[in-house]
N, C-alpha and C positions, 0 to 999 in steps of 0.2 A: 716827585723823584727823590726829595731828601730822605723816606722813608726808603725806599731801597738801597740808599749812599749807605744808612746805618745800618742796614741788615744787611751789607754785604762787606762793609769792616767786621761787624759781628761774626758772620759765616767765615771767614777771613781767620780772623783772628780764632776761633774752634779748630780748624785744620792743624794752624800753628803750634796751638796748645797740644791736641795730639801726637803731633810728629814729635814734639818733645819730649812728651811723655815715654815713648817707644825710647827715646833715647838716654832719660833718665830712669828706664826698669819702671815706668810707673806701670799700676796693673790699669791699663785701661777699661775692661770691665766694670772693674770697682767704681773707679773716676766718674762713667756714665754715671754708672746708678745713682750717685750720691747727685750730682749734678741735675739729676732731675727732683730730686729734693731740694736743692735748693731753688731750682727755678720754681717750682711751688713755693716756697718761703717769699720769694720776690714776689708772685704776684698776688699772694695776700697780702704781703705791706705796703706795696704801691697801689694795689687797683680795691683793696677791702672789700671786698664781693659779698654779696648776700650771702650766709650760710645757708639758707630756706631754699633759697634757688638752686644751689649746690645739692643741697639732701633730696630734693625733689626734681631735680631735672631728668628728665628723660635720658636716658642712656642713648645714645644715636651710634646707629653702626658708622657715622662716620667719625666719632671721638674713640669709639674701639678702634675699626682698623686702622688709627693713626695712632693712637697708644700703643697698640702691636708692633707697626709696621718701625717707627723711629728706632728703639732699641733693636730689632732683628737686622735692620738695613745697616746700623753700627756695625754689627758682629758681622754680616754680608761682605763688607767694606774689609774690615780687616783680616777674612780671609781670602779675600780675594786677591789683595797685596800682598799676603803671605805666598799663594797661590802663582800669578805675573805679576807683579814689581804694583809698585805707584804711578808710574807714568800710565800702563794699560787699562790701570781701573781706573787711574780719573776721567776716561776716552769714555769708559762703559758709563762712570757718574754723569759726564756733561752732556752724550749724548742722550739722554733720557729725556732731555731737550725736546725729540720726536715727539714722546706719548706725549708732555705736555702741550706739546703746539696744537696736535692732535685733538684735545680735549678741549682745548681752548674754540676750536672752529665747530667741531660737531657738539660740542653739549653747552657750552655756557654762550654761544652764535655769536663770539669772537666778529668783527668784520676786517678782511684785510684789505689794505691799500695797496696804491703800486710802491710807495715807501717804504710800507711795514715788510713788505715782499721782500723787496731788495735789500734789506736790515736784516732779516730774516737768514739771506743764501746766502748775506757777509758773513754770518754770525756764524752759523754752520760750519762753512773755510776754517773759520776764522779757530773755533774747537779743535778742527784736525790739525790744521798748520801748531796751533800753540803747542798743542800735548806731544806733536813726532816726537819721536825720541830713536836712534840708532839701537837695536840690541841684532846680539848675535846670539842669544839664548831661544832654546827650541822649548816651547811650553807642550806639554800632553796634551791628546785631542779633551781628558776627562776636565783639565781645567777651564772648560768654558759655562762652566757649571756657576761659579759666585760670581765672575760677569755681569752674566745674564741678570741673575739676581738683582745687583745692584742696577742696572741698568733700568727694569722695571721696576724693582722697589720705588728709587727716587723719583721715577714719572710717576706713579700712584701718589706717592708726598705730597707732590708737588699740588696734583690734581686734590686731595683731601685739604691743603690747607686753602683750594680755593674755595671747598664746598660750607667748611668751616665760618670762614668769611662773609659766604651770604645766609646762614643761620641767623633769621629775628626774634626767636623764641629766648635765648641768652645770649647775655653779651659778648663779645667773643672773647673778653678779657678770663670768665668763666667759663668758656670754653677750652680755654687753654689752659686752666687749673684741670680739667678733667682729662685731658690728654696727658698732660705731665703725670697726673697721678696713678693711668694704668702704665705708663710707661715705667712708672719707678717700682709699683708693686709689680710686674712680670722682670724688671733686672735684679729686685731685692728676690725673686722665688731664684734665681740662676744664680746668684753669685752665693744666698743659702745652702743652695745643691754642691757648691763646689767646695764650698767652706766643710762640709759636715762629711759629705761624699768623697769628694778629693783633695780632702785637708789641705786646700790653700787658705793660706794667714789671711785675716783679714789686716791691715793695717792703716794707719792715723794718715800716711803724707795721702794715700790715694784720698781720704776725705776733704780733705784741704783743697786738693787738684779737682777734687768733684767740686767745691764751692766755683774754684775758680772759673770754671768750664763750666758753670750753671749763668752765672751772671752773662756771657758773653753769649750763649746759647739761649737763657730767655730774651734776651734782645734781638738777636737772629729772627727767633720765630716772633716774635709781636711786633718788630719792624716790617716782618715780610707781611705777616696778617694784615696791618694797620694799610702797607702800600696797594694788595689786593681788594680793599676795603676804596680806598683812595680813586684809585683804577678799578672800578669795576664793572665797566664796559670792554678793558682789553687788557681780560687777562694775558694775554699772547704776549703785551708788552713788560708783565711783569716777569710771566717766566724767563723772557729771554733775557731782557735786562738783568738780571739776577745773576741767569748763568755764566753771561757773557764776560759780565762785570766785574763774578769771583773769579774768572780765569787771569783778568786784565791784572789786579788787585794782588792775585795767589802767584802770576807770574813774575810782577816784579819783589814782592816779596823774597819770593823764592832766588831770586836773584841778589840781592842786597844783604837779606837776615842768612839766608842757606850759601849765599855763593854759589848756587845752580849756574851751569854754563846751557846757555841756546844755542842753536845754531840759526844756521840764514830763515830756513822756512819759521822757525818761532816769533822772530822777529816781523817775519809778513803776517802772521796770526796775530798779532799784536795790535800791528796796526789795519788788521781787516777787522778785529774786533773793536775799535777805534771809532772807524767808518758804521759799524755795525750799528754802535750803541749811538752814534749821531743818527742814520736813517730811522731808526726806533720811537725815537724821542721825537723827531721832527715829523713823523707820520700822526701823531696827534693830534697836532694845529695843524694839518692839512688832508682832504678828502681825497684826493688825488693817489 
């Protein structure tokens, strides 16, 4: 479990840096891109990978559609929030919870318990109760459009970083250079096109913000690998633990660092996700 504790301060702590960013005018675009150059710079100095393995490895569609899929689901994300607020999209991000449970039982034959069950329908609550939020804003039927998006995006993610994981042909540490690297050259061709085409500046602090948001974001993804690797009998316990985790994590955050106010049901989400992440954990050492 200590590998999910740190990919989910990691995950954690990316949100924060973003929401920042929106508040200090950083250009978030930029930030990604750069960010995924640095996570490539990280994982040549810590893990030294064979170059030969690199130059000759097999392109696997599933290091493409997650080189794709990560930048696109970014840009997803922040128009979806442009779109209904943060509170709506995080509903749309956490619930993607389904595809991955989903995937977990029918393709990688996940087993559940009466524990993991019941961890499971706390967990669930536990999403809805956290995220309520009161609005009296009437959204267009058109904006159910980035939702959606994100909503399957990050169950697809989710599902690719488990397939990832069980790849024996490279190590997954080389794995994850190859994902970073189509991830960087498809935000370096977008952020090109805006720079030449719609003459936005490029500028120095977003590469600074992209270091910073690299470093906390390769640890994100190679903590979550490392825990999927760890657990690799129930994935179901890594997704959920994850999601459940960053809400527990992302709430009180948001509470202390943002001064967010809850109300009564966020507080009962809090503590069903509590209960949640104990059934989870305790359904491992037990068949029942």
């Amino acid at each position: 479990m200590i590998y999910l504790i740190v990919s989910i301060f990691c995950s954690v702590t990316v949100a924060v840096l973003l929401k920042l960013a929106r508040r200090y005018k950083i250009n978030v675009l930029q930030a990604i891109t750069w960010n995924y150059l640095f996570a490539i710079a990280l994982s040549f100095f810590f893990f030294k990978p064979s170059i030969n393995d690199l130059t000759t490895a097999k392109i696997s569609p599933v290091y493409l559609g997650l080189g794709v899929l990560l930048p696109l689901v970014f840009w997803f994300l922040g128009a979806s929030i442009r779109s209904i607020g943060i509170a709506k999209t995080d509903i749309a991000q956490r619930l993607s919870l389904f595809i991955s449970i989903l995937a977990a039982y029918f393709l990688f034959g996940d087993q559940f318990n009466t524990l993991k069950i019941l961890g499971l329908c706390f967990g669930f609550t536990a999403i809805i109760f956290t995220l309520y939020r009161k609005s009296k804003a009437k959204t267009s039927g058109g904006n159910w459009l980035y939702p959606l998006l994100v909503f399957f995006g990050f169950g697809v993610i989710d599902i690719l970083f488990k397939q990832i994981a069980q790849i024996k042909d490279l190590p997954y540490t080389s794995s994850l250079i190859l994902t970073f690297a189509i991830s960087f050259v498809l935000s370096l061709l977008a952020i090109v096109y805006l720079a030449v085409i719609r003459k936005q500046k490029l500028e120095l602090v977003n590469l600074a913000c992209g270091a910073v948001l690299g470093i906390f974001n390769f640890g994100n993804i190679l903590f979550y690998l490392k825990a999927h690797r760890a657990m690799a009998e129930n994935p179901s316990t890594v997704f959920a633990a994850m999601n459940i985790g960053v809400i527990i994590l992302g709430t009180l955050v948001g509470i202390f660092l943002f001064k967010e106010k809850l109300n009564k049901l966020n507080y009962v989400g809090l503590i069903l996700a509590l209960i949640a992440i104990i059934f989870i954990t305790l359904s491992q050492f037990h068949a029942i």
